[in-house]
C-alpha positions as CSV (number, residue, x, y, z in Angstrom):
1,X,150.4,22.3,-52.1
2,X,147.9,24.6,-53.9
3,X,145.3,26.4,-51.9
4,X,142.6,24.7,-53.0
5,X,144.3,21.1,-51.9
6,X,145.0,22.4,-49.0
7,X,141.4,23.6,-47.9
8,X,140.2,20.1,-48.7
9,X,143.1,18.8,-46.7
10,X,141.8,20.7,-43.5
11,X,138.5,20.1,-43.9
12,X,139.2,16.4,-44.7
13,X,141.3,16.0,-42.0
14,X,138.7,17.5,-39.8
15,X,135.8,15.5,-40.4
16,X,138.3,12.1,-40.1
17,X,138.9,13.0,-35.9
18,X,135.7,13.9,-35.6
19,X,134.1,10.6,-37.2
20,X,136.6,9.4,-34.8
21,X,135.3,10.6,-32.0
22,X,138.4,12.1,-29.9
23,X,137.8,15.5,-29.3
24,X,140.9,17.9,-30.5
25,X,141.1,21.4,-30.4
26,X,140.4,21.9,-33.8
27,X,136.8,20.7,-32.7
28,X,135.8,24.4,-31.5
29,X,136.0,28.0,-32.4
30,X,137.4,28.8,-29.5
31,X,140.5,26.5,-29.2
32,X,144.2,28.3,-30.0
33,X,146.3,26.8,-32.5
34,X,148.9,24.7,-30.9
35,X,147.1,25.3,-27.2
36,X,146.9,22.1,-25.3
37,X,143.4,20.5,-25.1
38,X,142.4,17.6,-22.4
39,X,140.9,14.7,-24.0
40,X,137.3,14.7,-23.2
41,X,137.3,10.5,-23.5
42,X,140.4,8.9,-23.1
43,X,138.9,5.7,-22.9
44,X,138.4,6.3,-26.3
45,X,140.0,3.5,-28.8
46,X,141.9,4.9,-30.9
47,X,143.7,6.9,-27.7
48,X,144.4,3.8,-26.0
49,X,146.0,2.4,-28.9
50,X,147.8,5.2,-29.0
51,X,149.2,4.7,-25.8
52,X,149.8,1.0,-26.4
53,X,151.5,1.9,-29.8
54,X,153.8,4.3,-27.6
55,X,154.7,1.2,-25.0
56,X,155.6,-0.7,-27.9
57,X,157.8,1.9,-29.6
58,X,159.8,2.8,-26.2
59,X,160.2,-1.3,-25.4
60,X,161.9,-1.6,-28.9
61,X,165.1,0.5,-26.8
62,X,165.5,-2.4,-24.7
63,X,162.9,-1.9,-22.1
64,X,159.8,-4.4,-21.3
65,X,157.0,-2.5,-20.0
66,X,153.3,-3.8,-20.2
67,X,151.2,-1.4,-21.4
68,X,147.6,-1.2,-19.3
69,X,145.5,1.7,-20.3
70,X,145.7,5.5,-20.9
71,X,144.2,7.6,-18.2
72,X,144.8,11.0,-18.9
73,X,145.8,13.1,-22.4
74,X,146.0,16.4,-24.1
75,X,145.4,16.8,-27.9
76,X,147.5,19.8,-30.1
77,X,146.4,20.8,-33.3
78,X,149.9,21.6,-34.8
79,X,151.1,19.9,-38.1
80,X,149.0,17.0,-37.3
81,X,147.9,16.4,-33.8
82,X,150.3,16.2,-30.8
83,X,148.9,13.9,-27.9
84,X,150.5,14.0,-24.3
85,X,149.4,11.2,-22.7
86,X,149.6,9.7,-19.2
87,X,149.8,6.1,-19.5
88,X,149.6,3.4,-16.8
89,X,151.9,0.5,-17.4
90,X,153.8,-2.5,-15.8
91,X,157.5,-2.5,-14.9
92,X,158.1,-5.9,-13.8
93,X,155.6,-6.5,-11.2
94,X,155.1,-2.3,-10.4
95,X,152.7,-0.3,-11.6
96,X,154.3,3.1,-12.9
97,X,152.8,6.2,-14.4
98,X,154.9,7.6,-17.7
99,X,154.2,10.3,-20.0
100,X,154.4,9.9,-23.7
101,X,153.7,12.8,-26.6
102,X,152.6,10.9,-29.5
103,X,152.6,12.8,-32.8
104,X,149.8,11.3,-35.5
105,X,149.7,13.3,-39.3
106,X,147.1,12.5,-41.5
107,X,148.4,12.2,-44.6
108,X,145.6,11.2,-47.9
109,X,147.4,9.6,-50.3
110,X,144.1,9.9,-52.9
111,X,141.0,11.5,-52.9
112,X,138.9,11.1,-56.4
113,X,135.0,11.1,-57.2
114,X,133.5,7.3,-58.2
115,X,131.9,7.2,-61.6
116,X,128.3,5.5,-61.4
């Protein structure tokens, strides 16, 4: 990827979590590349779907458990964004605690200016 592409990847990348409104540790000047940030608002959305998407994907093995909420996560600005979340979720008729790392890569497939 030349320099340029990647500059506008970053700063691309940065302003879509942002808009997004789950706070990562590329959010601050004073955040470590691949230190572990908590997640200011993990009742955000698009953290508790992350956390549902992870249920789903460890069900697929075999298992059955129902997915309630996310109540605790870290963010880690690596490659993309590492979360480590602590997720609530049914087992049968007991509620259990698990951990899941979720890894989410932003990838733009096309970035051009509109004529007009």
């Amino acid at each position: 990827m030349a320099l340029g592409q990647y500059h506008l990847f970053l700063v691309m990348s940065a302003a879509l979590l942002l808009l997004n409104g789950v706070s990562v540790a590329a959010a601050s000047e004073d955040k470590i590349l691949g230190a572990w940030t908590p997640i200011k608002n993990v009742n955000d959305l698009h953290v508790q779907y992350l956390g549902k998407r992870a249920v789903t994907s460890h069900n697929l093995s075999g298992n059955s458990l129902k997915f309630k909420r996310v109540i605790s996560g870290e963010t880690q600005l690596v490659n993309g964004i590492n979360y480590r979340l602590v997720i609530e979720a049914l087992n049968g008729n007991n509620m259990g605690k698990y951990q899941a790392v979720v890894f989410e890569k932003i990838r733009i497939r096309s970035f051009n200016p509109l004529l007009g």
